[in-house]
N, CA, C and O of each residue as an XYZ file, in Angstrom:
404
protein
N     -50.886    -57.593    -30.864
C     -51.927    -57.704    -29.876
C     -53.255    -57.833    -30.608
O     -53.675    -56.899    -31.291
N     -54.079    -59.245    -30.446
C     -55.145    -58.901    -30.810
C     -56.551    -58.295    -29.661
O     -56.448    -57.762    -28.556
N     -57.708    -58.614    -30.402
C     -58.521    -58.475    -29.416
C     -60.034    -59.018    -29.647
O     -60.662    -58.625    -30.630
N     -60.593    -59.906    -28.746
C     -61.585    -60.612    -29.307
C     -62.836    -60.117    -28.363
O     -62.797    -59.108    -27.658
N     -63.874    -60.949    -28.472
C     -65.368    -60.336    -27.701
C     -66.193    -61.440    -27.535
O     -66.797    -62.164    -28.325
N     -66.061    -61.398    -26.115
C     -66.977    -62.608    -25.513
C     -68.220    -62.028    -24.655
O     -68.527    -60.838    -24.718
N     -69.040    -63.136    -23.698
C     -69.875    -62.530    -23.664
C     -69.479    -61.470    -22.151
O     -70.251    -60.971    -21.333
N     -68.207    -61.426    -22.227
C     -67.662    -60.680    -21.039
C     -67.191    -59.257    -21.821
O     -66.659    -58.396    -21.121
N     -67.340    -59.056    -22.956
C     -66.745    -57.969    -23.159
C     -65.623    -58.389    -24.453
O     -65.473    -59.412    -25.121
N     -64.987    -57.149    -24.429
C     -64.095    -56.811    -25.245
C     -62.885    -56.865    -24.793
O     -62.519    -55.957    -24.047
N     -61.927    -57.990    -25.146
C     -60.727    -58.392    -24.240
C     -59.382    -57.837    -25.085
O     -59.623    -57.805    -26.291
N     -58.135    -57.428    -24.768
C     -57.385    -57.338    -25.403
C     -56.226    -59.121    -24.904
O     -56.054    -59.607    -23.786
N     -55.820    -59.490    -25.941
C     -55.136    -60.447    -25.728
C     -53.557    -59.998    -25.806
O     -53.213    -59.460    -26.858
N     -52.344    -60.217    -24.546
C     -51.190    -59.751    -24.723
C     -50.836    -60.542    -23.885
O     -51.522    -61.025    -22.983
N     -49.216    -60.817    -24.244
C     -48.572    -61.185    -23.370
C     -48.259    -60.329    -21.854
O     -47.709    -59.229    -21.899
N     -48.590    -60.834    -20.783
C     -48.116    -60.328    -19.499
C     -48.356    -61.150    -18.140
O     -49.046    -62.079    -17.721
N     -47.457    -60.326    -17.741
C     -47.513    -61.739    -16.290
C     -48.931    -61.533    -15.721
O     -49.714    -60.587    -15.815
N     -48.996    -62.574    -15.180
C     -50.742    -62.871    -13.948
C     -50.759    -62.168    -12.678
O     -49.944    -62.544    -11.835
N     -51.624    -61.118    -12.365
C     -51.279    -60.433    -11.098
C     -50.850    -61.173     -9.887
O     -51.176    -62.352     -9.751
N     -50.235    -60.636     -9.121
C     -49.620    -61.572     -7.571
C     -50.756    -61.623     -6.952
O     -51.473    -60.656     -6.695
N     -50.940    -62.647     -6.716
C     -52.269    -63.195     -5.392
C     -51.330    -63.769     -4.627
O     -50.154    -63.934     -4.951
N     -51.939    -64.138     -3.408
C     -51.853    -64.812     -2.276
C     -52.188    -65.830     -2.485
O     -53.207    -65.962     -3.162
N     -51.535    -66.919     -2.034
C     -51.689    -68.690     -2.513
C     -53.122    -69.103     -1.886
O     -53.856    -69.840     -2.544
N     -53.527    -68.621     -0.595
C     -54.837    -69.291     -0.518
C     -56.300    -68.045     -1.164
O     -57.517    -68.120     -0.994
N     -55.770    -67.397     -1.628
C     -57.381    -66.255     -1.851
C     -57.992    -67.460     -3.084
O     -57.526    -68.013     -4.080
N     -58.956    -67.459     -2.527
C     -59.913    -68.125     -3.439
C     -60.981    -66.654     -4.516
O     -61.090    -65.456     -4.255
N     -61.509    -67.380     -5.562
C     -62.194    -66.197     -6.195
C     -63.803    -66.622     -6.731
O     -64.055    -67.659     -7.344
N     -64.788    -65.596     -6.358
C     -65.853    -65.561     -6.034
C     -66.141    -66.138     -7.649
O     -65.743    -65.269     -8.426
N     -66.625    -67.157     -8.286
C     -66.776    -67.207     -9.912
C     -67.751    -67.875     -9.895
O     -67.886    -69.025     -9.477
N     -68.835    -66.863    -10.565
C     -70.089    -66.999    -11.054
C     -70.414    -68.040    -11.814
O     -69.528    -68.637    -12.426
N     -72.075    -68.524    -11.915
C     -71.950    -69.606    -12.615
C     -71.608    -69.475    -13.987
O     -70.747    -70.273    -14.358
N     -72.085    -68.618    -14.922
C     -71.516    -68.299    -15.971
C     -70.059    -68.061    -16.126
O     -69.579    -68.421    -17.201
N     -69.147    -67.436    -15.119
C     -68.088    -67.559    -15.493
C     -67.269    -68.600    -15.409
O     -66.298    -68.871    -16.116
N     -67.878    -69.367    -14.181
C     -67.465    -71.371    -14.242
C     -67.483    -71.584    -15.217
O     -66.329    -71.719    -15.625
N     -68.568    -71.790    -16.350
C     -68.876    -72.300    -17.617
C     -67.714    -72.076    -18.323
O     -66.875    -72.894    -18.699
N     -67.773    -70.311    -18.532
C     -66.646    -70.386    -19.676
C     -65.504    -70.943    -19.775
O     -64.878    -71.247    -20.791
N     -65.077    -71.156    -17.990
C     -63.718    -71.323    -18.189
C     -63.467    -72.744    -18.276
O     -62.365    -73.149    -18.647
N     -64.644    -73.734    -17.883
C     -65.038    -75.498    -18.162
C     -64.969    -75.232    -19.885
O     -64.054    -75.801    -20.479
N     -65.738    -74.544    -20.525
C     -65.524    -74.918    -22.113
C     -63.988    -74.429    -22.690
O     -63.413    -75.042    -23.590
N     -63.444    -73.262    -22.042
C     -62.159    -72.608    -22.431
C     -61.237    -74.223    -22.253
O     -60.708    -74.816    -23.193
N     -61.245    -74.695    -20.747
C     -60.421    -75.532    -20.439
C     -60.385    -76.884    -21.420
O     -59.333    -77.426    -21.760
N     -62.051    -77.445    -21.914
C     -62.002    -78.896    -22.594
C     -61.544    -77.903    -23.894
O     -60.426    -78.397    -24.038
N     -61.585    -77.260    -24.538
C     -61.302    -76.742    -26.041
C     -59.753    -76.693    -25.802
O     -59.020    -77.210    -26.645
N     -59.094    -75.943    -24.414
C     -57.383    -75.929    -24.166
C     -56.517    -77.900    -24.408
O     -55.531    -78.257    -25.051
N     -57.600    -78.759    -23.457
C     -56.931    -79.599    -23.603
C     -57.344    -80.615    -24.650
O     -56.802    -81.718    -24.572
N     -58.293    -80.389    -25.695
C     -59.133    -80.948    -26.622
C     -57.246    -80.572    -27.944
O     -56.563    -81.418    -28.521
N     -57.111    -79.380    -27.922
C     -56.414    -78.778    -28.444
C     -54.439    -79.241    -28.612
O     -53.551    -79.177    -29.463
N     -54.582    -79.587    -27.519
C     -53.143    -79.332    -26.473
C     -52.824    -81.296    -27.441
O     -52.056    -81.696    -28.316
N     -53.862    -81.896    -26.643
C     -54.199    -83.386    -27.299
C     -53.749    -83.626    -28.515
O     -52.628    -84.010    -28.848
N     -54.944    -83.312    -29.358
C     -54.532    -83.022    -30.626
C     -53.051    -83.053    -31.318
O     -52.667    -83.963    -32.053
N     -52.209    -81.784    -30.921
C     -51.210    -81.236    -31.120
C     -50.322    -82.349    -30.822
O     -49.424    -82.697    -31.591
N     -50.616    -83.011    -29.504
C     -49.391    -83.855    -29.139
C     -49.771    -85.079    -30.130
O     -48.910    -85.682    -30.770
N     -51.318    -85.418    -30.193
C     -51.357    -86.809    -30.836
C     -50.387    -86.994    -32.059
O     -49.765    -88.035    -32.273
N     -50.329    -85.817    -32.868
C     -49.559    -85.075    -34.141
C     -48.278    -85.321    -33.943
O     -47.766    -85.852    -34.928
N     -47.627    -85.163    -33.146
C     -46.141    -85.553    -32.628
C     -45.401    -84.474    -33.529
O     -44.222    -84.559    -33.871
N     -46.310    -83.401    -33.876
C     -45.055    -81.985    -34.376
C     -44.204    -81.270    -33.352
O     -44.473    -80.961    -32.192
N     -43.104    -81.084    -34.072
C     -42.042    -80.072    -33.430
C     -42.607    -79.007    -32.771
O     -43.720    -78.558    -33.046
N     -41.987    -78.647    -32.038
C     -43.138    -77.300    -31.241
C     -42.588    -75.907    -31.917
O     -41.405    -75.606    -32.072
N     -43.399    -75.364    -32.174
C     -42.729    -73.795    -32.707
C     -43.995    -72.838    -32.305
O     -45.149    -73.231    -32.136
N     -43.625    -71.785    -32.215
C     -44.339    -70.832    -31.145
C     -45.096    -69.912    -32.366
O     -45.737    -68.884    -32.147
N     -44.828    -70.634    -33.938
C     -45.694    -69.690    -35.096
C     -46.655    -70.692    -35.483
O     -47.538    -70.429    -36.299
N     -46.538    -71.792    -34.960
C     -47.599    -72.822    -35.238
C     -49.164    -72.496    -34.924
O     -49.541    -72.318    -33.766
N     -50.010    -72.434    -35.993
C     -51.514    -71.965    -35.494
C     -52.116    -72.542    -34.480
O     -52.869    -71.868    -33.776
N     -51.967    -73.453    -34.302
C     -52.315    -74.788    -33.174
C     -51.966    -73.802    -31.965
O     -52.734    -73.043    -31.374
N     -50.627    -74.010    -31.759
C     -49.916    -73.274    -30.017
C     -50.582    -72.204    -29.792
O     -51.059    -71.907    -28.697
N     -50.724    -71.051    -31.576
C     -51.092    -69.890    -30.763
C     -52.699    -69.579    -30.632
O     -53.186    -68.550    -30.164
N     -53.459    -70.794    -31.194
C     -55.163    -70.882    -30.489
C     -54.613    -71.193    -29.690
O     -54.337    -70.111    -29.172
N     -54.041    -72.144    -28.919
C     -53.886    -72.375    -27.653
C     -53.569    -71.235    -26.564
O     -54.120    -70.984    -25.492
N     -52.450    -70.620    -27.241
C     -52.228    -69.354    -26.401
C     -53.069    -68.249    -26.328
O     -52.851    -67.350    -25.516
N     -54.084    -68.227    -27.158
C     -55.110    -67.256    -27.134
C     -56.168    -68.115    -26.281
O     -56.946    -67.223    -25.943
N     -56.540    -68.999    -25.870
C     -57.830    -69.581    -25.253
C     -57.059    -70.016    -23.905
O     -57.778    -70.620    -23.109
N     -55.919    -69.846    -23.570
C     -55.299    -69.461    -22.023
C     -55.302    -68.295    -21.521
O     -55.159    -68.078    -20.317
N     -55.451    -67.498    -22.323
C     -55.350    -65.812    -22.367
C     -56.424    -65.704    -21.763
O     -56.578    -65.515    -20.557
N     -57.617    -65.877    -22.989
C     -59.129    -65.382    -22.483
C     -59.624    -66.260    -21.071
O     -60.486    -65.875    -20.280
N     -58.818    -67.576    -20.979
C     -59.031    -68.233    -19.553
C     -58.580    -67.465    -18.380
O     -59.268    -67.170    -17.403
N     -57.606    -67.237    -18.547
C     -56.724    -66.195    -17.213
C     -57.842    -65.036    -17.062
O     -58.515    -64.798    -16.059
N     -57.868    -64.433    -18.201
C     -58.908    -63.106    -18.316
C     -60.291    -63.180    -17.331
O     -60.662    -62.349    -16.502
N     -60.819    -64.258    -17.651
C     -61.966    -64.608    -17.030
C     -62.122    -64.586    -15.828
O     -62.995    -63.967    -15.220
N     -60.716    -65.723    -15.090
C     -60.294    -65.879    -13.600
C     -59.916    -64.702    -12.971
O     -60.499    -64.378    -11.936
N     -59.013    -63.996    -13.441
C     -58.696    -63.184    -12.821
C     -59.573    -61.606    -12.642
O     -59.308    -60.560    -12.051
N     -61.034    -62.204    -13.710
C     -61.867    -61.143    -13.835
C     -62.741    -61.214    -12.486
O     -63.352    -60.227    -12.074
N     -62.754    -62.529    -11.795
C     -63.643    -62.797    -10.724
C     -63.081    -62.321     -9.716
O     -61.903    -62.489     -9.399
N     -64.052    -61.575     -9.043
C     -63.448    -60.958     -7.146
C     -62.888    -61.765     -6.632
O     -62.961    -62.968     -6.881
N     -62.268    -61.268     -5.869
C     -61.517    -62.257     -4.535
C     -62.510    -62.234     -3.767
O     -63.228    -61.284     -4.079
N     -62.834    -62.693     -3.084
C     -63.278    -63.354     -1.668
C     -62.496    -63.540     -0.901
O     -61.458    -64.187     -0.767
N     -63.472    -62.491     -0.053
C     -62.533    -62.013      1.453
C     -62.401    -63.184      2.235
O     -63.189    -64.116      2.397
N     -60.990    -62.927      2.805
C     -60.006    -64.100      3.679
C     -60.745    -63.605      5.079
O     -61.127    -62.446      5.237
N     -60.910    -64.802      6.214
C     -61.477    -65.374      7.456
C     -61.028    -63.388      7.982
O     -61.879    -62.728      8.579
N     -60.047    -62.955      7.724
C     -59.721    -62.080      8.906
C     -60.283    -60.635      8.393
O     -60.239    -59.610      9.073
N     -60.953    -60.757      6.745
C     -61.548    -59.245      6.393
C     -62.836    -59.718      6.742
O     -63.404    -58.678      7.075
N     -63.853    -60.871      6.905
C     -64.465    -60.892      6.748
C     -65.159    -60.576      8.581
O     -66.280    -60.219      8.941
N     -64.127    -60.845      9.244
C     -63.900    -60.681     10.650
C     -64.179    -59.367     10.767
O     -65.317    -58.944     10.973
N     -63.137    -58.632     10.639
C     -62.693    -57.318     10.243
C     -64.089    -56.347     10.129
O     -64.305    -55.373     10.850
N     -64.877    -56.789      9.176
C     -65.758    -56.171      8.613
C     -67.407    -55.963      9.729
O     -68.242    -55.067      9.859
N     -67.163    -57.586     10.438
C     -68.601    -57.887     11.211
C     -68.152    -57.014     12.445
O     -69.210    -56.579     12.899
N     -67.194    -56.578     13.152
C     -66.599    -56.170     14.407
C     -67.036    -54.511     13.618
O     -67.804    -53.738     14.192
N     -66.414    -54.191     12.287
C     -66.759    -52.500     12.183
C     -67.870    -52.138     12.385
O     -68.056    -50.992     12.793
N     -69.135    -53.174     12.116
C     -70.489    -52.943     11.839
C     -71.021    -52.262     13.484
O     -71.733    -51.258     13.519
N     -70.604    -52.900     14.638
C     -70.601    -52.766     16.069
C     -69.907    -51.719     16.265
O     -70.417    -51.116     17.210
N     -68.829    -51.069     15.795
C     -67.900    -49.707     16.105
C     -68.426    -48.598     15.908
O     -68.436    -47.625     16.663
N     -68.917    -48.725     14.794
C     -69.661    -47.675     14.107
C     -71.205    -47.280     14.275
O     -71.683    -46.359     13.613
């Protein structure tokens, strides 16, 4: 496990699954965190490119795959660092409590 430092902090990088969302929750992402994940993404497929232009065998100790697998990491990290944004029926939910209360 490593662990690197962006301007989000101090991330640990590991293998693990992506938390369960709901297929439509969209997530609230700041403009700065847009950014990172626009430069994470052209450096992922700048990378990915590369690798294939190369026409090497794939092996999972190759330095190439595992920058790659580390700059998907800190991508997920990022996304999944952004709030959800509340779905039509919390946001409902919420304007009706304001009147209850």
């Amino acid at each position: 496990m490593a662990a690197t430092t962006t301007r989000f902090g101090v991330h640990r990088i590991a293998r693990r699954e992506a938390p369960i969302a709901r297929a439509n929750r969209r997530r609230h992402i700041t403009p700065e965190a847009g950014r990172a994940l626009e430069i994470l993404g052209h450096a992922i497929e700048y990378l990915t490119d590369e690798y294939v232009h190369e026409a090497k065998e794939f092996s999972a100790r190759d330095p190439q795959v595992q920058a790659v697998q580390m700059l998907m990491a800190l991508n997920r990290g990022i996304y999944y660092a952004c709030p959800l944004e509340p779905t039509f029926i919390e946001r409902l939910r919420a304007f009706f409590h304001v009147f209850v209360h």
